[in-house]
C-alpha positions in Angstrom: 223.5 160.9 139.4 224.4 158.6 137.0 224.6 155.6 139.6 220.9 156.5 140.3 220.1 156.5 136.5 221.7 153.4 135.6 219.7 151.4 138.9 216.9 153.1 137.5 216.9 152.2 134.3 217.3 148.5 135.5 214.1 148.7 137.7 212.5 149.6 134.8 213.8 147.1 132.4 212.6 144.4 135.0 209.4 145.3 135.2 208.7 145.7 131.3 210.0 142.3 131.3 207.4 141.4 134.1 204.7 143.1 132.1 205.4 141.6 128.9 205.7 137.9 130.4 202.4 138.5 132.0 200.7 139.5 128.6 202.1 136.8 127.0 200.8 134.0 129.6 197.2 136.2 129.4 198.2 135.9 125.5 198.1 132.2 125.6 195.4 131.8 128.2 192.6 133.3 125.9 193.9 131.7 122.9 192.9 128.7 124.5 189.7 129.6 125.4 189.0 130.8 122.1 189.8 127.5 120.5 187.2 125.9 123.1 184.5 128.2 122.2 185.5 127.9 118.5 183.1 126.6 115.4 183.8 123.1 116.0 182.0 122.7 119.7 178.3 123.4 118.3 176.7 122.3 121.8 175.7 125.6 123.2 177.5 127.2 125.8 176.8 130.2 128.4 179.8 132.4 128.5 179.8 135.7 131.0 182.5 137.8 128.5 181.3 139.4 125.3 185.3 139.0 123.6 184.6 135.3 123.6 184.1 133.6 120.2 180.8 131.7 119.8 179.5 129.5 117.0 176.7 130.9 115.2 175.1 127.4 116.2 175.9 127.8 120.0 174.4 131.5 119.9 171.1 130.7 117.8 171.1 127.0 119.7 169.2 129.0 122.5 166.8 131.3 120.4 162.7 129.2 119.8 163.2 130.9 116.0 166.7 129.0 115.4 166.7 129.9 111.3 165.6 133.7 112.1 168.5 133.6 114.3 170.6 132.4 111.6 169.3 134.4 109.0 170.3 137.6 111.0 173.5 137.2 112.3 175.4 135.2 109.9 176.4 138.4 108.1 177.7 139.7 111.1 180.2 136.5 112.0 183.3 135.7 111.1 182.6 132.9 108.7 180.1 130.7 111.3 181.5 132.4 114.7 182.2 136.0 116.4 181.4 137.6 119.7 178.4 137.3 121.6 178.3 141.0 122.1 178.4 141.5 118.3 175.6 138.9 118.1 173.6 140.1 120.2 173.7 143.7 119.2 172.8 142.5 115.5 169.8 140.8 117.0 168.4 143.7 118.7 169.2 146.4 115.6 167.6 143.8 113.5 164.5 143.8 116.0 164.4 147.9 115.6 164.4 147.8 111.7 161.6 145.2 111.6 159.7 147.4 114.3 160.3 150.3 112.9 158.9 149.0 109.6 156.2 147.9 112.0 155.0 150.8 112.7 155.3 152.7 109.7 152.7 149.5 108.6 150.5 150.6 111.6 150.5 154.5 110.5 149.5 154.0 106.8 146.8 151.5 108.2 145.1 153.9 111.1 144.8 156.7 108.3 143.1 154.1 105.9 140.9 152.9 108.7 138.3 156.1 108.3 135.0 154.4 108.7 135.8 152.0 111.5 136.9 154.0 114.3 137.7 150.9 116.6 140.0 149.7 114.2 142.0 153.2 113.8 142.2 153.1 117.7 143.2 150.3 117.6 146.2 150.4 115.2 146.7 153.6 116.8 147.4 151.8 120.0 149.9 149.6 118.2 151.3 153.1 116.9 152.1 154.0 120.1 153.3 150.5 121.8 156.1 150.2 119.1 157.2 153.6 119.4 157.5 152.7 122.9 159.5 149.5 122.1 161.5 151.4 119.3 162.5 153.7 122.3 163.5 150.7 124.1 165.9 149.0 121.6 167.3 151.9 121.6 167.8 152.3 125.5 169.3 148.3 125.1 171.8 149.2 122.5 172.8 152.5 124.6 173.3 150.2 127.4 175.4 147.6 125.7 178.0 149.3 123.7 180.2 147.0 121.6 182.6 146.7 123.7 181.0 145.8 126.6 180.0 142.8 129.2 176.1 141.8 128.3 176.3 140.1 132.0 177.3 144.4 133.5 173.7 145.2 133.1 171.8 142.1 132.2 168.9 143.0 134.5 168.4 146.4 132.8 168.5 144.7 129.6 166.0 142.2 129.9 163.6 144.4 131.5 164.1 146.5 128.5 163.2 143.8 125.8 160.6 142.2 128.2 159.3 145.5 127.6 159.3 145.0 124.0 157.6 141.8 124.1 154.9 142.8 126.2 154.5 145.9 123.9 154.4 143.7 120.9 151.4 141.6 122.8 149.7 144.4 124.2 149.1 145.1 120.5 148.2 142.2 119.4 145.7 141.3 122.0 144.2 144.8 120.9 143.9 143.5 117.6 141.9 140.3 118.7 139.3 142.1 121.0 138.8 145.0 118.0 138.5 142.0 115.8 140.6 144.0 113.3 140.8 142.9 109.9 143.7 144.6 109.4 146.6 141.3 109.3 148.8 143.8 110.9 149.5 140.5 113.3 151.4 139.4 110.5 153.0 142.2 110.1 154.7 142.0 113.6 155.5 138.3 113.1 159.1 138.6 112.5 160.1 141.5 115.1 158.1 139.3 117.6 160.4 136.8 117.0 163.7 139.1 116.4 162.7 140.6 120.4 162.4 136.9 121.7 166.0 135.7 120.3 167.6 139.1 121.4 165.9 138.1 124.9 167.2 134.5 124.8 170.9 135.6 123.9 170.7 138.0 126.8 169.2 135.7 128.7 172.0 132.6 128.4 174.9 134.9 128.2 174.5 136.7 131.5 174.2 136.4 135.2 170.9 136.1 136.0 168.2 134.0 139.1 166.0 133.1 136.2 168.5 131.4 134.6 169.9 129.8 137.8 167.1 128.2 139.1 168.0 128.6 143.0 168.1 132.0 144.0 171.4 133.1 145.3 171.3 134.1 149.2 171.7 138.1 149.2 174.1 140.5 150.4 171.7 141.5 153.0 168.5 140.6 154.7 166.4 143.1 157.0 164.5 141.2 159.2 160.9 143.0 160.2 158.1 142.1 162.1 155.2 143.8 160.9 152.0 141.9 162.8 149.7 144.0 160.8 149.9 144.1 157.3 147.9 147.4 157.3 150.1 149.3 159.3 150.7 152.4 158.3 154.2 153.3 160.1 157.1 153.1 157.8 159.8 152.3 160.3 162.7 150.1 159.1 161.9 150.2 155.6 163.7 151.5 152.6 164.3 152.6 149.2 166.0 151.4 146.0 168.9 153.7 145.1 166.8 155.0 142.0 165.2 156.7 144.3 167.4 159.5 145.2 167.8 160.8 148.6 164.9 163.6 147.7 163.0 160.9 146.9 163.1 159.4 149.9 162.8 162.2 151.7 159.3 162.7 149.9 157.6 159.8 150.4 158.5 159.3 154.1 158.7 163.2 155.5 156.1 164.3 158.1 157.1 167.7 157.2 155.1 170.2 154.5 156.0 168.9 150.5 156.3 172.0 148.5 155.3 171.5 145.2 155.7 172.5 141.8 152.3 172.6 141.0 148.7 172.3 143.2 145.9 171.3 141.6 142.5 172.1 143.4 138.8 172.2 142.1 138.0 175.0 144.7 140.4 177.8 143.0 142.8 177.3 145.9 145.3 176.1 143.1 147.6 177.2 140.2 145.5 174.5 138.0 141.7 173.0 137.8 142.8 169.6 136.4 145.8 167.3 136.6 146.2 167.6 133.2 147.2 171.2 133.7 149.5 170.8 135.9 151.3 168.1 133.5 151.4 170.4 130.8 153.3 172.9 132.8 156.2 170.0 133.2 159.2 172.4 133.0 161.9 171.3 130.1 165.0 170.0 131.6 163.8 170.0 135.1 167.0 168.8 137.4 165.0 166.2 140.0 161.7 165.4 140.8 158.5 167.6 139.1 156.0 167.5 142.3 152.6 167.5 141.5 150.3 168.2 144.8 146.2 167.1 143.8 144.2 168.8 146.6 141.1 166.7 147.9 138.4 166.1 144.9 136.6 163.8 142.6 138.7 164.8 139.4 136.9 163.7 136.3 139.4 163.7 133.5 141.5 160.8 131.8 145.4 161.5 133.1 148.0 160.6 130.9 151.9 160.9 132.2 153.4 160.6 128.8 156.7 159.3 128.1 158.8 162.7 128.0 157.0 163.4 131.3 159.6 161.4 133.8 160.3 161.5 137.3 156.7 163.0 138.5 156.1 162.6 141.6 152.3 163.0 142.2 150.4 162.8 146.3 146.8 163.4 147.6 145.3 164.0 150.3 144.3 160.2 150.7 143.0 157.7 148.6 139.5 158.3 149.6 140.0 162.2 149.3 141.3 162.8 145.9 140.4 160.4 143.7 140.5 160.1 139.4 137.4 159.1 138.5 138.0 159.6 134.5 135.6 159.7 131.6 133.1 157.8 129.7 134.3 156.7 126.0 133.9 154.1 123.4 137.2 152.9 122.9 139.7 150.8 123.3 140.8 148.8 126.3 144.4 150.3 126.5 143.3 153.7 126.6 140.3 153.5 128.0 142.4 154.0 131.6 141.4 156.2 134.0 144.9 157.1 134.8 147.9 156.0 132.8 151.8 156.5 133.7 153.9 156.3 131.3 157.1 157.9 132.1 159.6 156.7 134.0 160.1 157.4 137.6 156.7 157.8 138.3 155.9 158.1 141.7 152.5 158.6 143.7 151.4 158.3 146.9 147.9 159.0 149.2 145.4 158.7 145.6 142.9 156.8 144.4 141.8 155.4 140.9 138.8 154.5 139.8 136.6 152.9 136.6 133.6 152.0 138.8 130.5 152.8 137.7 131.3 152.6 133.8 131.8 149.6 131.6 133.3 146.5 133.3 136.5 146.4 131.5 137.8 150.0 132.0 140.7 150.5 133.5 141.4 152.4 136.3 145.0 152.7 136.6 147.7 151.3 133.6 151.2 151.4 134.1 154.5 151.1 132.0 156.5 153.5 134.0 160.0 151.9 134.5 160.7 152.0 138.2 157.6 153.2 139.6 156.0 153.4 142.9 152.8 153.5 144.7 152.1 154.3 148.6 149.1 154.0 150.2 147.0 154.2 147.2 143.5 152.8 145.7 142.4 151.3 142.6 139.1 150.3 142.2 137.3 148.9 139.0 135.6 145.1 138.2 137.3 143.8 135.2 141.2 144.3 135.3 141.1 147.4 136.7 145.1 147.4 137.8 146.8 146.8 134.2 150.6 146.5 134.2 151.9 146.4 130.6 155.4 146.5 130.9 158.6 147.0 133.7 159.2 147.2 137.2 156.6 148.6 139.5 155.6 148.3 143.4 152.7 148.7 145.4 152.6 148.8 149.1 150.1 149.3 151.7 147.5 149.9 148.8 143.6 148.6 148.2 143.5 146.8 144.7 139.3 146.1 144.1 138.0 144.2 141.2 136.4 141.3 140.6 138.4 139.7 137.6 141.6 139.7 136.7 141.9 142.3 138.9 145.8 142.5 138.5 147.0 141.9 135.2 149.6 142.4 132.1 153.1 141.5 131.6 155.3 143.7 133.7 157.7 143.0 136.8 155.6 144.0 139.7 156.0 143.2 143.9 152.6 144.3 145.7 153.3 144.3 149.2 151.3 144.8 152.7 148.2 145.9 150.3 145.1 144.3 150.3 143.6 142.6 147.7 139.2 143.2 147.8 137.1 140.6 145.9 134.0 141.6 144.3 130.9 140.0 143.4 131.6 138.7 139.8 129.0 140.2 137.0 129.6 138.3 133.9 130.6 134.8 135.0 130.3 132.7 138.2 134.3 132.9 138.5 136.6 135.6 140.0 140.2 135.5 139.6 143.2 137.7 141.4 145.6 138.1 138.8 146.0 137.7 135.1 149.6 137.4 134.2 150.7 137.2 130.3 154.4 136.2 129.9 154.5 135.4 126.5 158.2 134.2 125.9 159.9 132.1 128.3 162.9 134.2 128.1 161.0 137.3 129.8 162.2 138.7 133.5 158.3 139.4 133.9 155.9 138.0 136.2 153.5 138.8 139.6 154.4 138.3 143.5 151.7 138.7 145.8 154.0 139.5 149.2 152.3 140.1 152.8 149.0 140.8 151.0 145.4 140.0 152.7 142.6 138.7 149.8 139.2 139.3 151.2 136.0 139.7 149.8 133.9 143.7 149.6 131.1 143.6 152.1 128.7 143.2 149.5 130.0 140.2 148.2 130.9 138.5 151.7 127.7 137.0 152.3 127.7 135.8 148.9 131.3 134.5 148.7 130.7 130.5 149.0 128.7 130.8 145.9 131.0 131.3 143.6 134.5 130.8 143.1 137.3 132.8 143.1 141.1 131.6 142.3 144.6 133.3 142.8 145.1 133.6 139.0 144.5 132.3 135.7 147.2 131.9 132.7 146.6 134.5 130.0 149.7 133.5 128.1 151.7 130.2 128.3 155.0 131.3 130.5 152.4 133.5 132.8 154.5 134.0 136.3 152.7 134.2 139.4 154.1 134.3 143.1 151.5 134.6 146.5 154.2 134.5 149.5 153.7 135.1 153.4 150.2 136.1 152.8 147.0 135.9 154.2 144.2 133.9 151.8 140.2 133.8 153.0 137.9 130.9 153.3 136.6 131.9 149.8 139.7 130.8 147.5 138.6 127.6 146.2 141.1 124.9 146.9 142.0 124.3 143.5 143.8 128.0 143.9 144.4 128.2 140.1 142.5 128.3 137.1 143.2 126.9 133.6 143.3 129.9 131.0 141.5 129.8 127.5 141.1 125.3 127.1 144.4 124.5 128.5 146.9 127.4 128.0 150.1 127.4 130.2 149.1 124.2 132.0 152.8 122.7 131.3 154.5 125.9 131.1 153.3 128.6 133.8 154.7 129.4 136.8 152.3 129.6 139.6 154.0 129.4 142.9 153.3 129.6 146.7 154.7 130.1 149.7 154.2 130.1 153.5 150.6 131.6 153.0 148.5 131.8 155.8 144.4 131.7 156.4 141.4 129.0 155.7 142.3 129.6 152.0 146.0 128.8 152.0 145.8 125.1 152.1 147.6 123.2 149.4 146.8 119.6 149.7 144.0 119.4 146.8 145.7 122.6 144.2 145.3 121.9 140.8 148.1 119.0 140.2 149.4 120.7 137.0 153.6 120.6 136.0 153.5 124.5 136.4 152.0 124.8 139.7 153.9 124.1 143.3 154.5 125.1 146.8 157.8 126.3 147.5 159.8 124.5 149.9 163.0 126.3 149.7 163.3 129.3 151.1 166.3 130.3 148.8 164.3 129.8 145.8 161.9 131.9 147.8 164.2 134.5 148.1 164.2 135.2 144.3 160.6 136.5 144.4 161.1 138.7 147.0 161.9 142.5 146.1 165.0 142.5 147.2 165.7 140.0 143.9 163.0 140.3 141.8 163.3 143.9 140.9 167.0 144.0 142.6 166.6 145.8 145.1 170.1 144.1 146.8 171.4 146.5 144.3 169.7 149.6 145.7 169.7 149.6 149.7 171.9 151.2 151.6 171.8 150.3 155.7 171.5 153.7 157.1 168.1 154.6 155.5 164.5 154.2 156.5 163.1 151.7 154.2 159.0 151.4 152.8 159.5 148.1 151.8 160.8 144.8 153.3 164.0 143.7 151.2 163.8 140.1 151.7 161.4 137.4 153.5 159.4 138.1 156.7 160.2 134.3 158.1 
């Protein structure tokens, strides 16, 4: 016994010996690395590990409000220098104070606004966008604990305070079209520019295709042939993993759904209204809250509210039960026929429409973080389809308007869904989508995927006479993608249209690829430095779903799939 104690003691002593050695050469390793990325090297540098030092000039070298960045985090550095991670989470808890603050501005200003009842919607609206982007900063700093990677969950992240951005500009766009008297634009100033140097940090010090340029090839491409982009069979297609296997389940089973809740206008259901059965929304519900809307013309303004996550609302077809919403005097953000807000937010065989009222009502607004529609309609004239903020897709869906018929600042993939063109009413242009990426820094923008753009049958014999273009800029960095798709004879061949004078000429991204029909020649598209065909298919690749809203992250290769991962050629 005590032969096999003393062998066994000597084991061990090697191996603490190994051990120690081995910390000692990791010891040395990072010590140089820290002198590399010390105070003295004030280029900036992208790093991928939050325990490296940075210079307060690399880390604010990035930000477009350099002395804001300064201003903030020098408190929180060792002398000029700390850790990105530490940086960063100063940056974004500085952003929450100054929204915060924001918004307490916005409240005291709505209830002083009592004779002007636009401009107590208004800040109202503004109420309720920076609550949403205090929720966010919140979710970010959840997310990115101290000591943590920033690069672990970088695309989470950035969605987050893309999020915040758009919320920020949502409000301030309100403000402009109220022509509010209020200042509270001022107010927002320096949030607005603590959310875009929390995005840039983020942004430099993490993984990400933006950042890269070319698009990496993915883990895994499903090749489909789909000769009809109308086709309603939903054979090999898939799911991202946030949709759980239930999910899945839902949205392709042939078999009877059995809801929570039925909603019917004949008495045949536990509710009248949709609002009803949201009310009912059971506190911590474990899974999906299954909302089934019976065939009807339902004439109420639906609002999934924030609290309200994973719903998962179907019809009986987009031409059967329809939202047709109400008639008010108010602002454009709430003015939606149908708004979903929570995440999760899933819907399938529906339609939405603001037809018949003012031009710019919206039929269906969205800000619901991972979101999906099948088979679904939204029908309206001026930006009926409003995307605020996150990560949404469409597929096999009618979108009908007549301008900016798709628009906001969200991440959003619309695929196999056909785009319907209507006569324009207020100006001899229409235009498919609107995007408004405000800061360059922003994961946001629109791809077109597999779509068809044709003209209503009221407007096709008219079509020639005026002209309608795949999108206009409505901020500077506005994102645009139309890939694999088919475009009618009635797309002018400039393709693009400049924005308010010359907005996002220089800076936009408006992109195509592979697009087929009489309207997807490229030979005379506006020659601006933002506009181009793409040529690469790996750059391609980065706007398809399986990158753009990650869905290489989500698959899994024994499910049936609603969606095509990567490129169809």
């Amino acid at each position: 016994m005590a032969t096999y104690h003393g062998e066994n003691s000597r084991k061990i002593t090697k191996v603490v010996v190994m051990v120690i050695s081995f910390v000692v050469i990791a010891a040395i390793v990072i010590s140089v690395v820290v002198v590399a990325d010390g105070p003295e090297k004030d280029e900036p540098q992208s790093t991928h590990n939050n325990g490296t030092i940075a210079s307060l000039e690399a880390v604010c070298g990035y930000t477009d409000y350099k002395e804001t960045c300064k201003n903030t985090l020098a408190p929180v550095g060792r002398g000029n220098q700390s850790e990105v991670t530490i940086y960063f989470r100063a940056s974004v808890n500085a952003t929450l104070v100054e929204m915060s603050r924001a918004k307490g501005i916005s409240e005291a200003g709505a209830k002083e606004a009592t004779g002007n009842y636009m401009e107590r919607y208004t800040l109202e609206d503004c109420m309720q966008l920076l609550d949403l982007g205090i929720d966010q900063l919140n979710y970010v700093l959840a997310m990115v604990p101290a000591s943590d990677l920033l690069t672990m969950k970088s695309d989470d992240v950035r969605n987050s305070l893309s999020a915040v951005v758009s919320y920020q500009q949502t409000c301030i766009e309100g403000l402009v079209v109220a022509k509010s008297k209020s200042n509270f634009d001022k107010d927002l100033q320096k949030s607005i520019e603590l959310a875009s140097n929390s995005l840039a940090i983020i942004y430099e010090y993490s993984d990400n295709d933006d950042k890269k340029g070319e698009a990496k090839k993915t883990r895994r491409l499903l090749s489909i042939a789909e000769e009809d982009i109308n086709d309603e069979e939903e054979d090999n297609v898939g799911y991202p993993t946030w949709m759980s296997g239930a999910d899945r389940r839902l949205l392709e089973s042939k078999d009877i759904i059995v809801p929570h809740a039925v909603v019917a206008q004949d008495g045949t259901g536990q509710y009248d209204t949709i609002s009803e059965a949201l009310k009912a929304y059971p506190k911590n519900l474990g899974g999906r809250y299954i909302i089934y809307v019976k065939s009807g013309q339902y004439r109420e303004t639906v609002t999934v509210a924030k609290e309200k996550t994973q719903v998962f609302m179907y019809g009986d077809g987009p031409s059967e039960t329809v939202v047709i919403g109400r008639w008010k005097n108010t602002t454009v953000y709430r003015s939606a026929t149908f708004s979903a807000v929570g995440k999760g937010f899933i819907c399938k065989h529906m339609g939405f429409t603001s037809a018949g009222y003012r031009p710019d009502k919206v039929a269906l607004r969205v800000q619901s973080d991972q979101s999906a529609f099948f088979n679904c309609s939204i029908d309206g004239s001026i930006g009926p389809l409003f995307t605020v903020a996150h990560r949404q897709f469409y597929r096999q869906c009618n979108i009908t308007g007549n301008s900016h018929i798709i628009r906001g600042d969200s991440t959003v993939v619309i695929q196999n869904s056909q785009i319907i063109v209507k006569k324009p009413v207020l100006t001899k242009n229409a235009t498919i989508t609107a995007h408004a990426r405000s800061d360059r820094h922003e994961s946001t923008g629109f791809v077109l995927h597999n779509c068809s753009i044709v003209p209503d049958e009221e407007f096709k014999s008219e079509r020639l006479n005026f002209s309608t273009y795949l999108g206009e800029p409505l901020a500077n960095y506005s994102r645009t993608a139309v890939m694999e798709s088919m475009l009618g004879d009635f797309i002018h061949p400039d393709g693009w249209l400049k924005g308010n004078g010359i907005i996002g000429v220089d800076s936009v991204n408006f992109l195509e690829y592979k697009n087929r029909g009489p309207g997807a020649q490229t030979n005379k598209r506006v020659e601006w430095p933002g506009h181009r065909e793409i040529k690469d298919k790996d750059e391609a690749m980065g706007y398809s779903a399986g990158r753009f809203i990650q869905i290489e992250k989500w698959l899994t290769p024994d499910v049936k799939l609603p969606y095509q991962a990567g490129l169809y050629s």
